[in-house]
VEXDREN-2710 file (C-alpha; in Angstrom, 1 decimal):
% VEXDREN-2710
k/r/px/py/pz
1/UNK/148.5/74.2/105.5
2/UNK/145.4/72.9/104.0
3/UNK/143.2/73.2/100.9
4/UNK/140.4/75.9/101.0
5/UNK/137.0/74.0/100.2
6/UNK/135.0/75.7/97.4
7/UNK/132.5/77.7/99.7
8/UNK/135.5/78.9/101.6
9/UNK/137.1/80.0/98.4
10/UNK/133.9/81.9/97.2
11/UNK/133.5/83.7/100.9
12/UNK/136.9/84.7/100.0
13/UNK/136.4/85.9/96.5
14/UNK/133.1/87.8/97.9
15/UNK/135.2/89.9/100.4
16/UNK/137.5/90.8/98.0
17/UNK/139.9/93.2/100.1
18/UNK/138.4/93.1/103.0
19/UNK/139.8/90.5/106.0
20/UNK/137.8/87.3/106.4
21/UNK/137.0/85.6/109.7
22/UNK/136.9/82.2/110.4
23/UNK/136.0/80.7/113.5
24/UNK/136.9/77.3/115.2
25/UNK/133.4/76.0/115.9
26/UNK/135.2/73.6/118.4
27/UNK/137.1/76.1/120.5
28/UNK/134.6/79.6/119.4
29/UNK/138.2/80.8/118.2
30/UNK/138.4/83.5/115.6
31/UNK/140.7/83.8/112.8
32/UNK/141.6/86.5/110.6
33/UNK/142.7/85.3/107.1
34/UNK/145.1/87.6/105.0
35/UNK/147.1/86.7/102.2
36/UNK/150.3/85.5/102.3
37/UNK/152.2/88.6/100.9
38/UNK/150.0/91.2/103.5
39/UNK/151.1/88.8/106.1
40/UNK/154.7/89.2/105.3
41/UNK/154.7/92.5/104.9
42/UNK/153.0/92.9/108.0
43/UNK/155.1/91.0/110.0
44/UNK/158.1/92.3/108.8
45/UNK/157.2/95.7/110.2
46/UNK/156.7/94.0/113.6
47/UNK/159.6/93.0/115.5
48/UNK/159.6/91.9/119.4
49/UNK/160.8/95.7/119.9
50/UNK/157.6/97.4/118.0
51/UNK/155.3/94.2/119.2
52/UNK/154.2/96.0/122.6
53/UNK/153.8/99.6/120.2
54/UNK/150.9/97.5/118.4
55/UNK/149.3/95.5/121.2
56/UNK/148.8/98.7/122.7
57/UNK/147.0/100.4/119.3
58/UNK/144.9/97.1/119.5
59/UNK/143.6/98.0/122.5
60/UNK/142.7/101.1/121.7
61/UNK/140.4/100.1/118.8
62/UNK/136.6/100.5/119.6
63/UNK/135.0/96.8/119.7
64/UNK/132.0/97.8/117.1
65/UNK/134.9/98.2/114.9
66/UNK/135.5/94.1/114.6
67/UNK/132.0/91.9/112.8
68/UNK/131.0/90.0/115.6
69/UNK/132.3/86.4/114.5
70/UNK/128.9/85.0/115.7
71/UNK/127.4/86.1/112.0
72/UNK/129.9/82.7/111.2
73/UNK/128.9/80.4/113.5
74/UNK/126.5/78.6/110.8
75/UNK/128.1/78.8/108.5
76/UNK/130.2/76.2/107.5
END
């Protein structure tokens, strides 16, 4: 875990329920920040049985759907 620095914090506070993105300038991977209590109760709907049910409705979402992660790469 680490601390969020105070620009991080604001983008944050600015997307208020919307998912925020975070890429690894490094390695051009994306992230997908959610809170801690979304993330359990997401995860506790998944299990290794329903995990292939929801790769497959990934697949299925239309790309335009996602903010292309580029809009990030300044920022920092």
């Amino acid at each position: 875990m680490f601390d969020l620095t105070e620009h991080q914090h604001n983008e944050i506070a600015m997307a208020g329920d919307q998912p925020v993105t975070a890429i690894d300038t490094q390695t051009k991977t994306v992230y997908v920040l959610v809170r801690q209590e979304i993330y359990e109760r997401f995860s506790a709907v998944i299990e290794d049985d329903n995990a292939r049910h929801f790769e497959a409705l990934f697949e299925k979402l239309d790309s335009e759907d996602w903010e292309d992660a580029s809009n990030y790469e300044d920022a920092k």
